[in-house]
N, C-alpha and C positions, 0 to 999 in steps of 0.2 A: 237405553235407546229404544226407539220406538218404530219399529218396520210394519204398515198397512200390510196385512195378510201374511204376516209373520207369528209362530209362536217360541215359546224357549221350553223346550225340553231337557230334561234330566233323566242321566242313566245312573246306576248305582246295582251293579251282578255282577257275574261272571262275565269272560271271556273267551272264546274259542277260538284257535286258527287251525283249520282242519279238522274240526272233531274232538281238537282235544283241549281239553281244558288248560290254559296257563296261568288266568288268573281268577282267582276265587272272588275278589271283591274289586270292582274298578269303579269308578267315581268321577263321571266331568257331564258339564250341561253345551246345551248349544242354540243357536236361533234359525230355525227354519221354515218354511212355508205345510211343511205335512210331517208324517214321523217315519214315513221314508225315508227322504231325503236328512231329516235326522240323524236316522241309524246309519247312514252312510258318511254323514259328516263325524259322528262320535268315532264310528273306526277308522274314518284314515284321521283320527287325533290319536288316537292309541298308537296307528303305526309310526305317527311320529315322533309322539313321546319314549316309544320303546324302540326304537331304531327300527323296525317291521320292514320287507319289501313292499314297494307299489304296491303290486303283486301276489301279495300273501293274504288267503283267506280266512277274513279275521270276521267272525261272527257274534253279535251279540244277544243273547237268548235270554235276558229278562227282560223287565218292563220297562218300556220308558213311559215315563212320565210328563203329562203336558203342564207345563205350571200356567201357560197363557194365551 
């Protein structure tokens, strides 16, 4: 699909919720306008993939990647 002022980013790191590491290697892409909004959409996919609270402070500290 094609969204005017949209790109699709890709994450592929680690994971944090609180500082602490849970997962060594996490893997999903997404379509956003900036790589804010992004990193905000890749973690609340995690918190629902892994059953996570609203709530719970899930941090992602590699790169993400613009593919477009």
């Amino acid at each position: 699909m094609n969204y005017p002022g949209y790109s699709q980013y890709v994450y592929s790191g680690p994971v944090k919720e609180f500082d602490k590491i849970i997962s060594n290697n996490w893997s999903s892409s997404t379509i956003a306008p900036s790589e804010k909004k992004a990193r905000c959409n890749l973690a609340y996919q995690f918190k629902k993939q892994y059953n996570r609270a609203p709530t719970a402070k899930i941090s992602l500290p590699g790169e993400i990647k613009r593919i477009g």
